[in-house]
N, C-alpha and C positions, 0 to 999 in steps of 0.2 A: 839876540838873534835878529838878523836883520831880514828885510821884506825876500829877499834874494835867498836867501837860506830856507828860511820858510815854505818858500816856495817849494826849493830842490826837496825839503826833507817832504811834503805834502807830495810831488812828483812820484817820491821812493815810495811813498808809502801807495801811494796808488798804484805803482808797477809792480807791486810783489803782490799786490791785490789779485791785477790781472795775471800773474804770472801763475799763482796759486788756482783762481777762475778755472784757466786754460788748462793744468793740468790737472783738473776734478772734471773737464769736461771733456779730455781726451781718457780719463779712464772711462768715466759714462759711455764714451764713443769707443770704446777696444768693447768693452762688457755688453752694449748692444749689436755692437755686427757676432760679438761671442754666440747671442741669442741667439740672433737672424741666424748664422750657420745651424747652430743646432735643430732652429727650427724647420728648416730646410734639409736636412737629413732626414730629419722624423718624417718628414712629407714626402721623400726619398722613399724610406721605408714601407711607411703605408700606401704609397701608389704601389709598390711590388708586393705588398700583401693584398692588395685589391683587385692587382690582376692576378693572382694566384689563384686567391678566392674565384675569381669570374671564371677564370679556366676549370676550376676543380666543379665548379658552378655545372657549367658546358658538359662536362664530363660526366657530371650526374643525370643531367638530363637525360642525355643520351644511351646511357645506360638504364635508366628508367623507360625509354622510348625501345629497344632493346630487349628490356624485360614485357615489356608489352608483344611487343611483336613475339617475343619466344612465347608466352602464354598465350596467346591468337590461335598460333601453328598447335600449338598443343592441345587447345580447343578445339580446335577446326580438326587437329588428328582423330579427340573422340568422338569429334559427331559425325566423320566421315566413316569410322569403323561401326557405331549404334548402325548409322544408314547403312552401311553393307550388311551388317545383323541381320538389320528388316528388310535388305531386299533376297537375301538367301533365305531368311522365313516366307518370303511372299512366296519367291521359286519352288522352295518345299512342299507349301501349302499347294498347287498349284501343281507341280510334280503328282502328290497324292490325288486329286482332283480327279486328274486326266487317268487316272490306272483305276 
């Protein structure tokens, strides 16, 4: 084998190196954007479960703010009907008095 030959066959052998390289590195590179996508979905997904959540969030508040106020009014109904109780006992009382 002479110095020329040697050469080309150490040439061959180094481009099927790089040629093998190149496509272990283009599967690496198809399998990681594979990732990136997927992982970009999920984050897809969980951003529209996070404003769900914050809406259903909002919603409860409000409904809890809601529950308050109707329990208020309904407080505020018995102590304004006790206070009418005790001002037609005082009237009564007071009724009787005068006779």
């Amino acid at each position: 084998m002479t110095a020329n030959e040697k050469t080309l066959a150490t040439f061959e052998t180094r481009l099927r190196q790089m040629i093998l390289r190149f496509q272990d590195l283009k599967k690496e590179n198809e399998d990681l954007y594979g990732m990136v996508d997927k992982q970009e979905q999920e984050n897809k997904k969980l951003q529209a479960r996070l404003e769900q959540m914050q809406n259903d969030y909002d919603s409860l508040k409000m409904a809890k703010m809601i529950e308050i106020t109707d329990g208020d009014l309904a407080g505020a109904k018995e102590r304004l009907s006790k206070l009418i109780r005790d001002v037609n006992k005082c009237i009564a009382i007071l009724s009787d008095e005068k006779e």
